[in-house]
SELOVO-513755 format. One record per residue (C-alpha): residue in one letter; x, y, z. Coordinates in pm, 1 decimal. Layout:
# residues N
resn_x_y_z
a_X_Y_Z
...
END
This chain:
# residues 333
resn_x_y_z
x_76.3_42.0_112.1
x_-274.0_-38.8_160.8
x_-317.5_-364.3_289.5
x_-588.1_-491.4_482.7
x_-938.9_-612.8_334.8
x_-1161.2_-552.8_602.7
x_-1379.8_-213.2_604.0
x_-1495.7_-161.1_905.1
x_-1736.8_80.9_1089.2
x_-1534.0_362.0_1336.4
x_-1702.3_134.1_1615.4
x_-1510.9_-153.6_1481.1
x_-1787.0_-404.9_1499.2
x_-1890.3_-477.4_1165.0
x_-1650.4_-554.9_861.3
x_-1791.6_-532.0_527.5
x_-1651.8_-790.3_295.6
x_-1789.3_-672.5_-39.0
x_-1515.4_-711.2_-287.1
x_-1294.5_-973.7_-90.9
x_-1191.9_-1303.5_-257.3
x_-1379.2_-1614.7_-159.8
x_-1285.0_-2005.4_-139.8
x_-1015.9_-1915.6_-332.7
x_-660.2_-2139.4_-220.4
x_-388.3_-1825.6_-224.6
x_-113.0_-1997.3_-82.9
x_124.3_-2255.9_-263.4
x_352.3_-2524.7_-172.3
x_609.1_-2353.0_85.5
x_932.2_-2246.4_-52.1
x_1252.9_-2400.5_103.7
x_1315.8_-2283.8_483.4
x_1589.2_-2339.3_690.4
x_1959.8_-2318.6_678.7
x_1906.8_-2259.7_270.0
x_1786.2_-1970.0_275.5
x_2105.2_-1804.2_447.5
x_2286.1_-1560.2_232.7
x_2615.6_-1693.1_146.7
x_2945.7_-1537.1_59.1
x_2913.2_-1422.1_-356.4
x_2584.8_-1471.5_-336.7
x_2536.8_-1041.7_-277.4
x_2725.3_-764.5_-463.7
x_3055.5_-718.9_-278.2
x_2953.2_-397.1_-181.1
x_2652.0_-491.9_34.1
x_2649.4_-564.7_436.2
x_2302.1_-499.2_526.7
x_1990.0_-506.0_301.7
x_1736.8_-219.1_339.3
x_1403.5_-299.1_321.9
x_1202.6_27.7_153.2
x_806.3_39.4_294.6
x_555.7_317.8_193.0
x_464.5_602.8_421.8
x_99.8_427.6_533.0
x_69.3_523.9_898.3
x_314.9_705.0_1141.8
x_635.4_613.1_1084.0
x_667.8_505.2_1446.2
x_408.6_264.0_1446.7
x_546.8_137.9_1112.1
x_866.3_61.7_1291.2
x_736.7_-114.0_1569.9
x_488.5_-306.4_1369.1
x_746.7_-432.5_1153.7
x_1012.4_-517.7_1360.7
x_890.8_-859.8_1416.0
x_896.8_-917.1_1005.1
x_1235.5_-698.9_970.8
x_1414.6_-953.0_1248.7
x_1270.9_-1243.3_1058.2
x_1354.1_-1164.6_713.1
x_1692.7_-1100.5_903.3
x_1703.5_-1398.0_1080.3
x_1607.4_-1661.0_777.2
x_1884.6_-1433.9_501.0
x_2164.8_-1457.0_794.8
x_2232.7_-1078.1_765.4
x_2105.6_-748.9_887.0
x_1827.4_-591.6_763.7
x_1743.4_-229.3_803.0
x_1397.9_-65.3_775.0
x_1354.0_229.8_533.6
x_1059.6_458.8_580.8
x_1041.6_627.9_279.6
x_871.3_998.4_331.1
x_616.6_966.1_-17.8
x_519.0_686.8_-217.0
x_690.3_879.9_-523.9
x_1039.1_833.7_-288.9
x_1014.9_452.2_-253.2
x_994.2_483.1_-593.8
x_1314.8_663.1_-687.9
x_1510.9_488.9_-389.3
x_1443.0_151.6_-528.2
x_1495.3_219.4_-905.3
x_1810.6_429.8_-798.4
x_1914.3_105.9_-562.2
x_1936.5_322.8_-266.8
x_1748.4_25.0_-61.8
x_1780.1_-293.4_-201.0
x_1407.7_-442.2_-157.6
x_1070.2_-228.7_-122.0
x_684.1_-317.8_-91.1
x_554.2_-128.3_-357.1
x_237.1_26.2_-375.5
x_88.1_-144.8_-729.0
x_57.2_180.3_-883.1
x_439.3_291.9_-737.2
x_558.6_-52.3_-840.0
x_425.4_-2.8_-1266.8
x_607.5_364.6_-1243.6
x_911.5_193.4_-1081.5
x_924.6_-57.3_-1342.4
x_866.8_170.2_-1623.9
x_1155.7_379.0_-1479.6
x_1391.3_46.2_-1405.7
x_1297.9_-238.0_-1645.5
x_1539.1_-487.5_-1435.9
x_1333.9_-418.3_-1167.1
x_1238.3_-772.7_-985.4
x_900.7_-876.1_-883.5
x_975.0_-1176.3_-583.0
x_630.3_-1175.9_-467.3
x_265.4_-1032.3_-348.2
x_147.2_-961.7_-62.5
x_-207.4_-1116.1_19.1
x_-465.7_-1041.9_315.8
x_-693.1_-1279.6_444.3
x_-721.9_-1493.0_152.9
x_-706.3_-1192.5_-116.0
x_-466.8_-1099.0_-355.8
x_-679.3_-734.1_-412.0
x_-825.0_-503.8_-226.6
x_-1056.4_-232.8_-279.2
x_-1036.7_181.1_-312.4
x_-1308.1_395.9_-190.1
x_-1442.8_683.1_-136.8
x_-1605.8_750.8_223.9
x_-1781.3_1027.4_404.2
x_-1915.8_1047.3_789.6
x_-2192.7_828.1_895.0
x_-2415.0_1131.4_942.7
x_-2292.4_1325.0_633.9
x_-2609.6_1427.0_391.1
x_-2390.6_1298.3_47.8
x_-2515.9_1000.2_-118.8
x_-2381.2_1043.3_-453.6
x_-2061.7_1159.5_-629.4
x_-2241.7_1464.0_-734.9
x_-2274.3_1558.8_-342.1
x_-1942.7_1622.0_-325.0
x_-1950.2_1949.5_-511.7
x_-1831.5_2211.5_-380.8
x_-1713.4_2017.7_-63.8
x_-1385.9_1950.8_109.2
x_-1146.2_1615.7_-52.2
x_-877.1_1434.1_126.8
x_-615.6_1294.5_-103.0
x_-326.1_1029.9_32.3
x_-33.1_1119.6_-273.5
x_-31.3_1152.7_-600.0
x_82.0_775.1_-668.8
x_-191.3_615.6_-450.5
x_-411.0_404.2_-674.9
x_-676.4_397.7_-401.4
x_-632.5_706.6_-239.2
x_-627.2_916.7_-534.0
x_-573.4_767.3_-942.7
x_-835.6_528.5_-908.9
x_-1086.1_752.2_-730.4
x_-1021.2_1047.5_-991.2
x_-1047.4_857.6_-1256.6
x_-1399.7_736.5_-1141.3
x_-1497.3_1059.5_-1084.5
x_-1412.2_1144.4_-1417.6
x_-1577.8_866.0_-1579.8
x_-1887.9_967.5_-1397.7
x_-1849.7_1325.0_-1589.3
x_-1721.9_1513.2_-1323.4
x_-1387.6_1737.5_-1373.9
x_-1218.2_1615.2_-1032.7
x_-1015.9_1949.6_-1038.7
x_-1300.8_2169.8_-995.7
x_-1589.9_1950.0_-850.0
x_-1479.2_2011.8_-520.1
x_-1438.2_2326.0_-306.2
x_-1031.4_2246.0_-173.8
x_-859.6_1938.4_-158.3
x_-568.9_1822.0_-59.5
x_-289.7_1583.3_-14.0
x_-259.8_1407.2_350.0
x_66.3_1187.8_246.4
x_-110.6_869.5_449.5
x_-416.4_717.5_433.8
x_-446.8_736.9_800.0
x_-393.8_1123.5_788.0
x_-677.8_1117.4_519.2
x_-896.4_929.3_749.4
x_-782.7_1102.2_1057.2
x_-940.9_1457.9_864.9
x_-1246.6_1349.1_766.8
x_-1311.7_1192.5_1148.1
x_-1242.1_1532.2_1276.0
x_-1483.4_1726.3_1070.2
x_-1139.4_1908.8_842.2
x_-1295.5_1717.9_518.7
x_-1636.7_1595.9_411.6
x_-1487.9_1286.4_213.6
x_-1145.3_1105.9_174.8
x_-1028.0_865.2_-111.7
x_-853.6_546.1_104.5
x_-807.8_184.8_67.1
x_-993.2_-45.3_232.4
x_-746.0_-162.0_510.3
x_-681.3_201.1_597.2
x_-1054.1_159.9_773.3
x_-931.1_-145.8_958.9
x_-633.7_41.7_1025.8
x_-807.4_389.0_1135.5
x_-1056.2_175.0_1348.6
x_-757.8_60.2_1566.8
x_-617.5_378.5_1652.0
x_-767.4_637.9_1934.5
x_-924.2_827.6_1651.6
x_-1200.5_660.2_1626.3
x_-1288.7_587.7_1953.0
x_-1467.1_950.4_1972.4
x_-1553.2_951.3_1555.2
x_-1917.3_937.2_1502.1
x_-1845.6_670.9_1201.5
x_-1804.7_623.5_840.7
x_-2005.7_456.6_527.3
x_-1868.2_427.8_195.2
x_-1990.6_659.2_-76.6
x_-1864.2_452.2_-372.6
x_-1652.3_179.1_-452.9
x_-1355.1_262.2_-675.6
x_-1214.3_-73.2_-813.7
x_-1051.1_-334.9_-665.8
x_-636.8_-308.6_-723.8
x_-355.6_-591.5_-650.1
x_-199.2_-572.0_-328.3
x_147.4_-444.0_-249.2
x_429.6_-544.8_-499.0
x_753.7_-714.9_-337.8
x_1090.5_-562.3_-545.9
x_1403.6_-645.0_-569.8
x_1615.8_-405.7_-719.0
x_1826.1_-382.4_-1002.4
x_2179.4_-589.0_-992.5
x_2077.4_-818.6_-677.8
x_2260.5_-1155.8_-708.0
x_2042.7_-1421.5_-872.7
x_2115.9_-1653.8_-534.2
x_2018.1_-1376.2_-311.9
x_1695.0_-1297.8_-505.6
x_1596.9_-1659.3_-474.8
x_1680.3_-1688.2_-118.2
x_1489.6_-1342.0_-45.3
x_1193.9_-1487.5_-264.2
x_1174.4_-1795.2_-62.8
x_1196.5_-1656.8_263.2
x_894.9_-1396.4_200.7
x_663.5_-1658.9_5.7
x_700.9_-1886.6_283.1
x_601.3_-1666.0_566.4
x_263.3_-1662.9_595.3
x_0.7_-1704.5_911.5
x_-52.6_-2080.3_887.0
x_166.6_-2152.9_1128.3
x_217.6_-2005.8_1510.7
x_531.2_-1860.9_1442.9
x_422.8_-1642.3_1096.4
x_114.9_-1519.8_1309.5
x_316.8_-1378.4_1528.0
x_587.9_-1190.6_1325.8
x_247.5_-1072.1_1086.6
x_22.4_-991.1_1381.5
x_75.9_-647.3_1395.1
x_111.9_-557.8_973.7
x_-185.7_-433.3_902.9
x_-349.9_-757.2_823.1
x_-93.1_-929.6_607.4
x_-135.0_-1287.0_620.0
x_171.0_-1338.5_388.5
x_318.9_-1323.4_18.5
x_226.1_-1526.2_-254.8
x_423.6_-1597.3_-637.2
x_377.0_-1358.8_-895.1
x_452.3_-1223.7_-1249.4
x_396.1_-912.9_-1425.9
x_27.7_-1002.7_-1565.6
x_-79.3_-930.1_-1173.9
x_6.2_-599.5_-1230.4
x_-114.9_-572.9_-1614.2
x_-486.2_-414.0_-1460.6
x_-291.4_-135.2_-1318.3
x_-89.9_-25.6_-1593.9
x_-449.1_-74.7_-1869.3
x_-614.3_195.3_-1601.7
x_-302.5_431.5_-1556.1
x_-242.2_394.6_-1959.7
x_-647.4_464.3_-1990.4
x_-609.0_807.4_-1715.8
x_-292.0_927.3_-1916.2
x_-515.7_926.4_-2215.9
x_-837.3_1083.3_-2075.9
x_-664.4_1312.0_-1804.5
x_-270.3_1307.5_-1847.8
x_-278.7_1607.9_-1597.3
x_-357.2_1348.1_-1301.4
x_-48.3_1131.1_-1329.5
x_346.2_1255.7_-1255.8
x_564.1_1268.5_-1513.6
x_783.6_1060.6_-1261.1
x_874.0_1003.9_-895.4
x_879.5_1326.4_-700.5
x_833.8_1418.4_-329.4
x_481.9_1529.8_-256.6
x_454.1_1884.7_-74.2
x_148.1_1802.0_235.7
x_-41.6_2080.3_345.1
x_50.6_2341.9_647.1
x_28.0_2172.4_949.8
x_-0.8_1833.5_819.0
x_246.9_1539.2_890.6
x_320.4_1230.3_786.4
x_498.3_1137.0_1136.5
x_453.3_1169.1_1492.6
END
């Protein structure tokens, strides 16, 4: 899930805002709040008591928990029904837990969310998420503040951190630069390899164990928050990637067509405007709340994923599967 649109320095005290949104209005009329947005009886399947709410493995799952209770208890609150949190353990998981309705509503990387529609056509997009004002953010590619690379060609030979296989910025949309640049992104570098989050990625290039990382560009809010980089020496981006939709809200497959309305309207009308939606989106990564959305927002994503599978098929999975981190390497605590 990357999320947040402000890059800034491991000192934390200067964002860069190249490739945000400006002056543009991303919020709508509020949906209906209140007493109808409760879930009534016959408005789920029969079989459902609790709705799971599927996220992507972006940061410890610990500090994923407690930064979304607030937002799990609301979403709970306004549907009159329990919600459960599910942190999935890959982005390629998510995927095959919402398309085989295993949790019944998922924020969905944009590149997870084209693969999970592809895979489940009835798949519903409710909504997308937004940060500060923009409906994108940006991928890049980022080495130490000290580090002698200035160009893509720098990189050779050198060490590459990876998020997972199905993260547009933290690995399809960086490859596929790469490629377009001329350079075979199997064999310009020396090792690389998979971190599972982009705060793992970041996490190895602070402490010297790679020379560049492939992240988003909330994961460098994100990063610049945690004790990391307190002692980090700093980071400057190498080269911007492309700028990618943020996360896709997804209903699954068979959900009532009163429950997906009610679930729409409760999402699209949280948002940071008012006291209350600050504080149940204070501490998610920047989120400042969900606006409409059809397939065209996601139409970018699958031209540059149809474009890689024709250039370098080898770079995207067939479909959904659990990515293998390396030794020593976790995606918790």
């Amino acid at each position: 899930m990357a999320w947040a649109a402000v890059l800034a320095s491991a000192t934390c005290t200067q964002p860069e805002q190249s490739g945000l949104l400006t002056g543009v209005r991303a919020y709508p009329p509020d949906p209906p709040q209140g007493a109808v947005t409760r879930l009534l009886p016959g408005d789920l399947p029969a079989t459902v008591r609790k709705l799971r709410l599927g996220i992507t493995p972006y940061t410890q799952e610990s500090r994923q928990r407690r930064d979304l209770a607030p937002l799990v208890a609301y979403v709970g609150e306004a549907l009159g029904i329990e919600v459960e949190l599910v942190v999935s353990t890959s982005y390629g998981d998510l995927v095959t837990e919402i398309t085989e309705e295993r949790v019944d509503i998922a924020l969905l990387s944009p590149v997870s969310y084209v693969q999970a529609r592809s895979i489940q056509p009835a798949l519903h997009l409710a909504a997308r998420a937004i940060s500060q004002g923009s409906p994108e953010y940006s991928s890049y590619i980022i080495v130490r503040r000290d580090d002698p690379a200035h160009t893509l060609g720098d990189l050779r030979g050198r060490r590459m951190a990876w998020v997972d296989r199905l993260s547009g910025s933290g690995y399809l949309y960086p490859r596929h630069v790469l490629h377009e640049a001329g350079f075979d992104p199997d064999h310009l570098f020396g090792s690389a390899r998979f971190y599972g989050t982009h705060e793992a990625a970041l996490v190895a290039l602070l402490r010297g164990e790679a020379d560049a990382a492939a992240v988003s560009s909330g994961a460098l809010n994100l990063t610049c928050k945690s004790g990391e980089a307190q002692t980090a020496r700093g980071f400057r981006v190498l080269h911007k990637c492309g700028k990618l939709p943020y996360d896709a809200l997804a209903v699954r497959a068979g959900m009532g067509r009163e429950a997906l309305k009610k679930i729409t309207w409760v999402f699209q009308g949280l948002n940071n405007r008012s006291e209350r939606g600050r504080k149940v989106l204070a501490d998610t990564w920047a989120i400042s709340g969900w606006m409409p959305a059809d397939e065209s927002a996601y139409e970018g994503v699958r031209r540059h994923l149809d474009d890689m599978a024709t250039k370098m098929p080898a770079a995207l999975p067939d479909r959904a599967t659990s990515l293998e981190l390396p030794a020593g390497v976790s995606r918790g605590d």
